[in-house]
VOBA-1610 file (N, C-alpha, C; in pm, whole numbers, padded with zeros to 5 digits, always signed):
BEGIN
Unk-09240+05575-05269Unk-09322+05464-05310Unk-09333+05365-05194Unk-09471+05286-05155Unk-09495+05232-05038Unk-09497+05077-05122Unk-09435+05035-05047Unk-09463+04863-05092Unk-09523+04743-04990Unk-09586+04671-05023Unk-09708+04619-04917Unk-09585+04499-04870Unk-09631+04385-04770Unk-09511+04288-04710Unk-09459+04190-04797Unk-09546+04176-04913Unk-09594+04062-05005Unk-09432+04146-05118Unk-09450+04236-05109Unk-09381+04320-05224Unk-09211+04366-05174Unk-09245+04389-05070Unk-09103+04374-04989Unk-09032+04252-04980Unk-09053+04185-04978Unk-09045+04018-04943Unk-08973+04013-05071Unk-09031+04013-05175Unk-09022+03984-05316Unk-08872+04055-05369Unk-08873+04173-05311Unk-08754+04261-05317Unk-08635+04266-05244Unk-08670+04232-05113Unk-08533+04172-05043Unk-08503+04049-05046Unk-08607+03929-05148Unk-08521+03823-05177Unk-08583+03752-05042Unk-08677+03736-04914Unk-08672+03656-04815Unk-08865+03602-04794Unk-08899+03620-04695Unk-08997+03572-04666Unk-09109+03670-04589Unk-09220+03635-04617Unk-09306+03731-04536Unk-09314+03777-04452Unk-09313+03617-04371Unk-09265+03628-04163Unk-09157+03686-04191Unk-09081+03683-04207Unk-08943+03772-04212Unk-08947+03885-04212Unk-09024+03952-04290Unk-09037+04099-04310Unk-09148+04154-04174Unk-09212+04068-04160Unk-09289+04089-04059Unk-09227+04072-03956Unk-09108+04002-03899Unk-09084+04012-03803Unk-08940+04130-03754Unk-08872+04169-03864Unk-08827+04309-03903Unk-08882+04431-03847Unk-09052+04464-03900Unk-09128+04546-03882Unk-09152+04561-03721Unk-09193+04430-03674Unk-09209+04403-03486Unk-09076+04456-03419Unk-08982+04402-03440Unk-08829+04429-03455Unk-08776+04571-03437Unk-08869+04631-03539Unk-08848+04821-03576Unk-08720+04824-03628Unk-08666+04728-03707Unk-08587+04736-03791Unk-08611+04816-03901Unk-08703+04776-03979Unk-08776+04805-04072Unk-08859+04926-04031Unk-08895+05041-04108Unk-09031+05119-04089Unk-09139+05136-04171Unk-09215+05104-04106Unk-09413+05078-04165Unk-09497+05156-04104Unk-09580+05141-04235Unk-09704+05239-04126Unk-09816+05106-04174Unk-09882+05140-04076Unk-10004+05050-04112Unk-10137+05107-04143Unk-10200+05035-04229Unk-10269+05141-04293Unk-10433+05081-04226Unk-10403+04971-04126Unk-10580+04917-04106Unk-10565+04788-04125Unk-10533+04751-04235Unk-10532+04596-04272Unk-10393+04542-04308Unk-10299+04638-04372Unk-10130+04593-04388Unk-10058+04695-04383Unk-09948+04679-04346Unk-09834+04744-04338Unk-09805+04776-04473Unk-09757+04898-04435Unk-09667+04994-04591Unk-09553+05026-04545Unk-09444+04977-04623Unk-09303+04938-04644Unk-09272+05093-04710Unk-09181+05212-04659Unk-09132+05315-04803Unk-09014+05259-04833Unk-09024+05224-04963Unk-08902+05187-05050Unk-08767+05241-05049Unk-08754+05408-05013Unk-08642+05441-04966Unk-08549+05412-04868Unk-08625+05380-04808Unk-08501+05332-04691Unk-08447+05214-04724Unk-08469+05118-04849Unk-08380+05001-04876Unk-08302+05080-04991Unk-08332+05201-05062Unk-08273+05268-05167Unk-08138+05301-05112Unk-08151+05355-04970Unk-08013+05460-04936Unk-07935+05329-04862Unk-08029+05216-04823Unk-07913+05139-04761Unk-07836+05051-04862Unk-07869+05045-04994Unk-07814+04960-05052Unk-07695+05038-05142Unk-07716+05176-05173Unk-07616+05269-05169Unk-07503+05306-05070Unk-07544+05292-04960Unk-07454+05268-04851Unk-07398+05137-04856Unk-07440+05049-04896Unk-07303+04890-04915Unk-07287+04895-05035Unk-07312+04954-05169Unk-07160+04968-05287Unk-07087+05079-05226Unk-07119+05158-05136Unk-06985+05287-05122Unk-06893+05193-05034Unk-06943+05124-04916Unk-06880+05052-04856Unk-06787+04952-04942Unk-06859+04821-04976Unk-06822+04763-05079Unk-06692+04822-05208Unk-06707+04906-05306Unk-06619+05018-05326Unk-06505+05021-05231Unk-06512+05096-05107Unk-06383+05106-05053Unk-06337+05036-05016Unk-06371+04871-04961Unk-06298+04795-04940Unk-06223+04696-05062Unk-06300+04711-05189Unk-06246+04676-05292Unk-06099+04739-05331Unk-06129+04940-05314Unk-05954+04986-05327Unk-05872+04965-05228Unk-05895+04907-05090Unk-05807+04877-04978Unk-05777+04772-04996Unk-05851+04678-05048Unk-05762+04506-05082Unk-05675+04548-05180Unk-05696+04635-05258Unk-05638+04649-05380Unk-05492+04725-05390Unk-05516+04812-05296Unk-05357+04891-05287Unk-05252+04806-05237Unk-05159+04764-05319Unk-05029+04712-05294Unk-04948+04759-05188Unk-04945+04626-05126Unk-04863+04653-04968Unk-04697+04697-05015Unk-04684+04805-04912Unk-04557+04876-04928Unk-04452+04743-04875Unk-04320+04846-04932Unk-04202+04756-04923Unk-04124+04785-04766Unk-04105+04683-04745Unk-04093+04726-04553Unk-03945+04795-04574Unk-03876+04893-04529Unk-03765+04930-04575Unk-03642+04925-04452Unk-03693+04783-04347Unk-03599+04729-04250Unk-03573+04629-04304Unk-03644+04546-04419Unk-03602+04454-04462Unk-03456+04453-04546Unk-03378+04367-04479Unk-03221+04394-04546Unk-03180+04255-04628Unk-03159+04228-04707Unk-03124+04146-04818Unk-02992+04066-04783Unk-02985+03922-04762Unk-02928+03924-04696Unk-02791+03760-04803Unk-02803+03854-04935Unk-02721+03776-05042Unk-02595+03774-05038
//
């Protein structure tokens, strides 16, 4: 699915120039069709799947309980 700059904008939450300047950038990939750029929607699909997997693993790495240091000697 192709989404025009107006529609991208709308979807990443920012601004037109923004997306337009992404596209100049070649951050972004467009084709232009004559009069506007066409945005394919997939490539914000797989990147935003790629930051919950990310996201995800750094959630179970904060999460695993730091081991018990076993030089530590008690010293009662």
């Amino acid at each position: 699915m192709y989404l025009s700059v107006k529609e991208t904008a709308e979807y990443l939450s920012c601004s037109e120039s923004y997306v337009k300047t992404l596209i100049q950038e070649k951050k972004i990939r467009a084709l232009y069709d004559g009069t506007d750029y066409m945005i394919n929607k997939e490539q914000f699909t797989t990147h935003m799947k790629q930051m919950e997997k990310y996201k995800e693993l750094m959630e179970e790495v904060r999460s695993e309980p730091i081991p018990e240091d076993i030089d530590i000697k008690d010293e009662d």
